[in-house]
C-alpha positions, 0 to 999 in steps of 0.5 A: 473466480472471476473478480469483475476488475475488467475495464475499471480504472486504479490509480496506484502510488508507489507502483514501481518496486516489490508489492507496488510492482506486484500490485500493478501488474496483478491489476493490470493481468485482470484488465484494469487500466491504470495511473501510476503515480510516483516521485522517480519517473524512470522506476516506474516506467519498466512496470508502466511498459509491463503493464501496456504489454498485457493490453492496458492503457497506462498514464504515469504521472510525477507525484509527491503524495504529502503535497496537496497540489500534486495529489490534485494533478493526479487525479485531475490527469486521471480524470483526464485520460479514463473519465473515472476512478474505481480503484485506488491503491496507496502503497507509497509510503516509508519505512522510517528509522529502523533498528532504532528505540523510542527514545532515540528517534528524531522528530525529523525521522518521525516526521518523515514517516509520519507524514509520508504513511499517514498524511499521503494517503489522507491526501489521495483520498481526500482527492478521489472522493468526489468523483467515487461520491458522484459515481456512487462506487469506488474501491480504496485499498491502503496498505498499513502494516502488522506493525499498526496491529501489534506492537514492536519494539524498535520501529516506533515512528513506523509502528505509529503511523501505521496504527494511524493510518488504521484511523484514517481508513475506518473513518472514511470507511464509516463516511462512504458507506453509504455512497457504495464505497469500500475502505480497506487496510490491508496489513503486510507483515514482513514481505521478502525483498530489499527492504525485508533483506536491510531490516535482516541485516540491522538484526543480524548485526545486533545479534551477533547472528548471519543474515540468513539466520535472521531470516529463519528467526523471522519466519519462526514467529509466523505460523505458517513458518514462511515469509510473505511474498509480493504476490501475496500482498497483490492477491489481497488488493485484488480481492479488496479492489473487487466486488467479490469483498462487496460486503468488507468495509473498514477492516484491517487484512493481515496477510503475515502467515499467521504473526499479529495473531 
């Protein structure tokens, strides 16, 4: 199916591992150029060469998504470079105390999390809308979690800013419908990678169990029995950032083989 993303222009944040790498490149393979916007330049730069050798033009800018001037200069930059804004994707964002009850959570660590998964992609949208607005289309695609779905035990301060960050989108998403503009939250359940492998490892050590078997005891709670991959988190963007999703607005995208429900 032919998306139509050729020639757009997405701002990404968090582009440099797992599901942000993945998104990138699955953005840039459809032919939209990009502003990559992250904290550690040298991470990002490795995805930024892989996307300008799929034929894209690429700007990387040095970003903290929880400071309101840097977001500014982001968007300004990209402005700069491309004229406008059709796509922007919001996967920075933090895990926060893992393994960890309520009760045991710090304020610093719920702050952290807090601030980073909620108030970072506040700030990005907040930024984009004028131009989007004056456009009168724009895509918005943030990356929440089944964890802001369902309950779970142990990730309290994740778990919360995640059902934030559902608010966040269906606000937006209710104000910039009648400018043509798209909000979506699409939800990961766990996506097999680093970040996957430590929270593995924190229940294996709990249970009494190998790494491994933790893995397994992961993918028996979903029905398609499997973990989710990179790719899979990238498709959803790509379907959310197209006008092939046109009439989905405000929605929360599990893609958990089948956990939340």
């Amino acid at each position: 199916m032919e998306l139509g993303l050729k020639a757009k222009v997405a701002i990404v944040t968090g582009p440099a591992k797992g599901m942000g790498a993945a998104i990138t490149l699955a953005l840039a393979r459809e032919g939209v150029d990009l502003c990559l916007a992250g904290r550690d330049m040298s991470a990002i730069a490795p995805v930024a060469s892989g996307a300008k050798a799929l034929g894209r033009k690429v700007v990387e800018v040095q970003c903290d998504v929880t400071q309101p001037s840097q977001v500014q200069k982001l968007v300004d930059e990209t402005l700069k470079a491309f004229s406008r804004i059709d796509i922007l994707v919001n996967v920075a964002g933090g895990r926060g105390p893992l393994e960890t009850t309520a009760w045991d959570t710090t304020s610093e660590g719920f702050d952290e999390v807090v601030e980073l998964n909620m108030k970072g992609s506040f700030l990005t949208m907040r930024a984009v809308v004028p131009t989007m607005r004056k456009q009168r289309s724009g895509k918005i695609v943030n990356i929440g979690g089944t964890f802001g779905l369902r309950g779970r035990a142990l990730r309290m301060a994740y778990s919360a800013s995640k059902w934030g960050l559902r608010g966040i989108t269906k606000a937006f998403a209710l104000e910039l419908g009648p400018y043509n503009i798209n909000v979506n939250n699409v939800c990961p359940g766990m996506v097999d990678g680093p970040r996957f492998r430590k929270v593995c490892e924190g229940m294996a050590k709990r249970l009494g169990i190998t790494e491994e078997e933790a893995i397994r005891k992961h993918a028996e709670e979903y029905a398609l029995k499997r973990i989710s991959t990179d790719e899979d988190i990238a498709n959803a963007v790509l379907f959310c950032a197209s006008d092939v999703s046109r009439q989905i607005t405000g929605q929360d995208i599990a893609v958990d083989g089948g956990w939340v429900i």
